[in-house]
N, C-alpha and C positions, 0 to 999 in steps of 0.2 A: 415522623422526621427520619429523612435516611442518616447513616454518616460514610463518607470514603475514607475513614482511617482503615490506613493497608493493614491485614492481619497478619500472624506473623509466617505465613507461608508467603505471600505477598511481596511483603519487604523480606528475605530471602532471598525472593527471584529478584526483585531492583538492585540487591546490595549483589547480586552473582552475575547480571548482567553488565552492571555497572563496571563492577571489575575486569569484565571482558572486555568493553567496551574500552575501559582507561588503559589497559596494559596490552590488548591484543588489533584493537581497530585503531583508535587515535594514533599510534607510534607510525600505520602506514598507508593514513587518509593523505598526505599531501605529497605521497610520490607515485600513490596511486591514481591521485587528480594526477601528476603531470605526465603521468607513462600511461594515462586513457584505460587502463584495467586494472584488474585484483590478481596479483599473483595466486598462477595454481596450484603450485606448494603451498601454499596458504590456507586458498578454499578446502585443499582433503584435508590440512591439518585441524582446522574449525569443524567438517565435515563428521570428522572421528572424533567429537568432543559431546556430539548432537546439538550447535547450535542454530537453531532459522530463525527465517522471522516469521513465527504461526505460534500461536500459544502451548499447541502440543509438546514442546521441543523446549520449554523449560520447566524447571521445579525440582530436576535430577535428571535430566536427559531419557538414556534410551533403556537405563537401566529401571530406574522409577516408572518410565512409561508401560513396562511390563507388571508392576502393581495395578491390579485393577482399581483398589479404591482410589488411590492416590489417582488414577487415571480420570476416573469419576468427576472429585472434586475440582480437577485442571479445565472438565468441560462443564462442570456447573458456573466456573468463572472462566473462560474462556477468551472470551471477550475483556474483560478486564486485563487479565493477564496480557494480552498482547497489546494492549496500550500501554502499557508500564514495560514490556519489554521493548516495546517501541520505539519509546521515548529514550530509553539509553542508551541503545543502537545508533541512532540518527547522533545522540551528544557526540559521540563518538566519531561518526563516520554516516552521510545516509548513504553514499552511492555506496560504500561499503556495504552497508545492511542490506540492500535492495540487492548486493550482487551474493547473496547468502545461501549456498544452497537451501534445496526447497521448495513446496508450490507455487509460494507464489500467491501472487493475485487468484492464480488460476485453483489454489484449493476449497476457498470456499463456496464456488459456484459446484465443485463438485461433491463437495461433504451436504452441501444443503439441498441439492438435486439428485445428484445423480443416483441409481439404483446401484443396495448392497455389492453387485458383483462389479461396476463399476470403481466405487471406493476402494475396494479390496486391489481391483485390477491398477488402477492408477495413484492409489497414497502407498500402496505397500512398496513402492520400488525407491521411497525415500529413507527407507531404513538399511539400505546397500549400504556396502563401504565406499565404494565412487561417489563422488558429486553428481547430484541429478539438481534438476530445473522444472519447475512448471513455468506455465505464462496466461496469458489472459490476452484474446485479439477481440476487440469492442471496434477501435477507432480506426477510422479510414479517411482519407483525402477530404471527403464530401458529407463527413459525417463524426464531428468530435462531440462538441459539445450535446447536440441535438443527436440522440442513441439512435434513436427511432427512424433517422435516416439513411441509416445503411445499406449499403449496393450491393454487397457480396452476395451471392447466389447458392440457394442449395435445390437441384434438381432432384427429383425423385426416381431412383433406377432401381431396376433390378439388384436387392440385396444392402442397398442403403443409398446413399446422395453422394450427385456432382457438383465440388464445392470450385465456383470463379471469383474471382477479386482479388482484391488489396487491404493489409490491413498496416498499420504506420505507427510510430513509437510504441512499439510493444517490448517492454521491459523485460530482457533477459530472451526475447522470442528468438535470436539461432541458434543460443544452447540447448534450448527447453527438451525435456525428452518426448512433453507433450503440451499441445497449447490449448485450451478452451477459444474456440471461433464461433464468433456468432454470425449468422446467416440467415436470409429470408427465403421462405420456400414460395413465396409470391409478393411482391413488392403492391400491387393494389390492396394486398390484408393488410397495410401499415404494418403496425405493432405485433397482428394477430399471426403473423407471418411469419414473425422469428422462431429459429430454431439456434438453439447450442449444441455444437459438437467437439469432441473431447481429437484432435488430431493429433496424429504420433510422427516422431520425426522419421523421415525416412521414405514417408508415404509418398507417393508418385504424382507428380504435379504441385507436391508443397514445397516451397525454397523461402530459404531468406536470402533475399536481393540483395541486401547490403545492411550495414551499421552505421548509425547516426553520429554525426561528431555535434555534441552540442554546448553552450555556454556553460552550464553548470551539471553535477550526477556525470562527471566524463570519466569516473572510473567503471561504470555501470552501462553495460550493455544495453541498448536499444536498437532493436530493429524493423526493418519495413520485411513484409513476407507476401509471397503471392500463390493464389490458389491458380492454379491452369489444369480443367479438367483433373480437380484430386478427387479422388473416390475415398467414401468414408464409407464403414459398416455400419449397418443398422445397429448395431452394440456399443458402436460409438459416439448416437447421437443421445445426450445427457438427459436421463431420464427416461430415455425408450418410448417408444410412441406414447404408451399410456398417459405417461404424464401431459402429453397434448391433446389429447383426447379425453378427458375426463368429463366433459359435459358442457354445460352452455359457462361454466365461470374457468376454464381449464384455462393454464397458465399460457403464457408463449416464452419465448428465447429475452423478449424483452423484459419482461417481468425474474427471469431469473437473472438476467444480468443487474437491475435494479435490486433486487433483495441482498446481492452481492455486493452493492455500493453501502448499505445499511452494516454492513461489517468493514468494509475496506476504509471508507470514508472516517469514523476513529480513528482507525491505524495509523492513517495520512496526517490528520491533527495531532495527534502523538507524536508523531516523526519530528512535524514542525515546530513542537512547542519544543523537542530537544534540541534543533536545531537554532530556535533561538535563544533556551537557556546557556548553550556553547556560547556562541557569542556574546552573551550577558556576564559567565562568568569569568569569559576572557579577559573581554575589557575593564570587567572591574576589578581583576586583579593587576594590570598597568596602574590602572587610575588610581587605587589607593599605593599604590608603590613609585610611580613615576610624577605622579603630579605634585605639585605643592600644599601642604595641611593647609595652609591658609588662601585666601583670595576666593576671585569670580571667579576663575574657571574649573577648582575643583566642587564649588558649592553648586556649578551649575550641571557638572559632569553628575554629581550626588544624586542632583533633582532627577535627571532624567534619567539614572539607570534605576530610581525608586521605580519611575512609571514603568520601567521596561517590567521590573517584576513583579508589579501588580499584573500588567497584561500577560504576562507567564502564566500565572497561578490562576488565574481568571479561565484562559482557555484549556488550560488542564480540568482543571474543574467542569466543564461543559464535554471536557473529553470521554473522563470518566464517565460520566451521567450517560451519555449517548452508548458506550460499553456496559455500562449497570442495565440499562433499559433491555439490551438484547439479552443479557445474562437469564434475564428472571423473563423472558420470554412476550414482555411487552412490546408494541410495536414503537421503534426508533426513528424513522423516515427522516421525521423533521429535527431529531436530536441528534441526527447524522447530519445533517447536511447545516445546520450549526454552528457546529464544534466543527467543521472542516473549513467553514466560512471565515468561521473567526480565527483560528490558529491560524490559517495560511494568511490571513492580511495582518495579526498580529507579529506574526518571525518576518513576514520582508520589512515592515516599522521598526523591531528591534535589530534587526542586522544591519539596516542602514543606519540607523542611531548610532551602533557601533564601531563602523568602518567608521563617522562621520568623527566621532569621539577621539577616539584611536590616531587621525591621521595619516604620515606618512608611514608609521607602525604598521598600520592595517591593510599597507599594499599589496599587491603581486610578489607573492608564495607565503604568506601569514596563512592562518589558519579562519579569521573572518574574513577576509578579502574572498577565500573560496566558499564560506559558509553563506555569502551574501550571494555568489552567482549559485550555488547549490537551490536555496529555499523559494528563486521566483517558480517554478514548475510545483512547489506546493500548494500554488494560488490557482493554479491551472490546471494538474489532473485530479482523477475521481470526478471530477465536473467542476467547471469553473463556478467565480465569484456568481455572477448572473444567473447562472443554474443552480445553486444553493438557494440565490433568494429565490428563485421563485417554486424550488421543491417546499420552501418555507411557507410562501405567502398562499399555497394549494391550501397548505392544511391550515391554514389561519382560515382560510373563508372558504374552506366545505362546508364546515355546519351552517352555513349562513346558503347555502346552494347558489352562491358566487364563483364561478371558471372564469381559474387566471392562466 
């Protein structure tokens, strides 16, 4: 029998984040929603505190992070850790959190890939005093949900690859100092094609086109980027040949970008399950203050915020397990894809319960009215609803040598 009672390094980091989250994100999530950004007096003042969203970056910051044991035990629960800071983040703020200096998406495709000198080369620039960015570029026009259909090109030249294309909602991609792009070195290898490389801003033929204005996360950067003739070094592509070349089971770019969804895909259920505990303990602090003790509408208001936080606790729970699993080194896929399924369609059921609750309360500039346009893009990246079940339904009937 396991248990997730947090120990008390744990809750530490919940009761530390938390309070970042209530006193320093929540005060300027809803002028951040309406001014489209995060102020950048802001960002270096969080910057110089050591907070991101990655697990390294709590327990004592940047000061504890130079203890080696302590540093130890942050990556023996690593994963854990970043669900629980996740989740207080998002309570708070997500377009906030997501615009947090940091890697980013783009760190764990290169802590789990890429070689020693790579790690060094590209995490060590987040311990600056400046705000730095990673990113992560997977999705393209022609190619979201379905990974494996990407157009983007990487030629083979003299000294490394010619990267073409288009990559589209990449989260934080024209700050980023560097982006993880995925590419195929031949589009008839399918999957066996992909390559990941690690691009730095500034490189010749890399731009971001522009910035997304979108329904909800509008204080968080999103943008479209395009490769034209950009040249990358062989030092830049993730994991250096070898790792493509290792024999008849060697990895491709698509398989690293999938190992990366088995860490990211938590994180995303975390977010959501804060983003619907905000809402849940919004409205039900109206409800017991504004309604009346007696009658139908507060006994019915009752019933349905009970359900909201049964399904809180439910997809938290599926959260954790899915972050326990990678911790102790078991494989996750299907505990991934889960807890992302279920948290993202659980927070858009409890935020519309809420706004619905709430009423005229919960309109245009309340704090669920944007928490309701923030959490539908929870149901849709990392890989949507359809693509969870059937990351699911693979591993239900492999042992049975059923392809679904």
């Amino acid at each position: 029998m396991i248990s997730f009672a947090l120990s008390p390094q744990q809750k530490q980091i919940k009761e530390l984040v938390h309070w970042f989250a209530k006193h320093e994100v929540r005060p300027i999530a809803l002028e951040a929603d309406r001014l489209g950004r995060v102020p950048d007096e802001w960002l270096k003042k969080v910057n110089k505190m050591g907070i991101q969203l990655n697990a390294s970056s709590f327990g004592g910051g940047r000061a504890a992070a130079d203890a080696e044991k302590k540093q130890e035990k942050r990556e023996r629960e690593g994963n854990r850790v970043a669900v629980i800071a996740a989740e207080e983040l998002a309570w708070g703020c997500p377009a906030v959190a997501l615009s947090l200096p940091g890697p980013g998406l783009g760190g764990p495709p290169v802590q789990s890939s890429g070689t020693p000198e790579q790690k060094q080369r590209f995490l060590s620039i987040f311990t600056k005093e400046e705000p730095r960015w990673g990113a992560y570029a997977l999705t393209e026009p022609e190619a979201g949900s379905d990974a494996s259909g990407i157009r983007t090109t990487a030629r083979k030249v003299d000294g490394g690859y010619m990267l073409n294309g288009q990559k589209i909602f990449i989260t934080n991609g024209a700050r980023a100092s560097w982006v993880v792009v995925f590419a195929t070195v031949d589009p008839t290898l399918g999957r066996a094609g992909h390559r990941a490389f690690v691009v730095e801003k500034g490189t010749p033929g890399f731009t971001a086109t522009r910035t997304v204005h979108k329904m909800g996360l509008r204080a968080n950067e999103t943008a479209e980027l395009l490769f034209e003739d950009c040249f990358v070094p062989d030092d830049n592509l993730l994991g250096g040949e070898a790792l493509y070349s290792a024999g008849a089971n060697r990895p491709s770019g698509f398989q690293v970008a999938m190992k990366t969804f088995d860490s990211t895909r938590p994180i995303v259920a975390a977010m959501a399950v804060g983003i619907a505990r905000a809402a849940y303990e919004y409205t039900l602090d109206i409800v017991r203050s504004s309604y009346p003790k007696q009658g139908r509408l507060y006994y019915e208001a009752a019933e349905r915020l009970a359900e909201a936080e049964q399904e809180i606790e439910a997809a938290r729970l599926l959260t954790w397990e899915a972050a326990w699993k990678a911790d102790i080194g078991e494989p996750n896929a299907m505990e991934a894809a889960v807890c992302k399924a279920v948290a993202g369609k659980m927070a858009l059921h409890v935020c519309a319960m809420c706004l619905e609750l709430l009423g005229p309360v919960g309109l245009d500039g309340h704090l669920v009215e944007k928490l309701y346009r923030d959490v539908k893009v929870f149901d849709i990246f990392e890989g949507t609803q359809q693509i969870q079940r059937l990351v699911t339904a693979r591993r239900l009937y492999a042992p049975y040598g059923v392809h679904v």
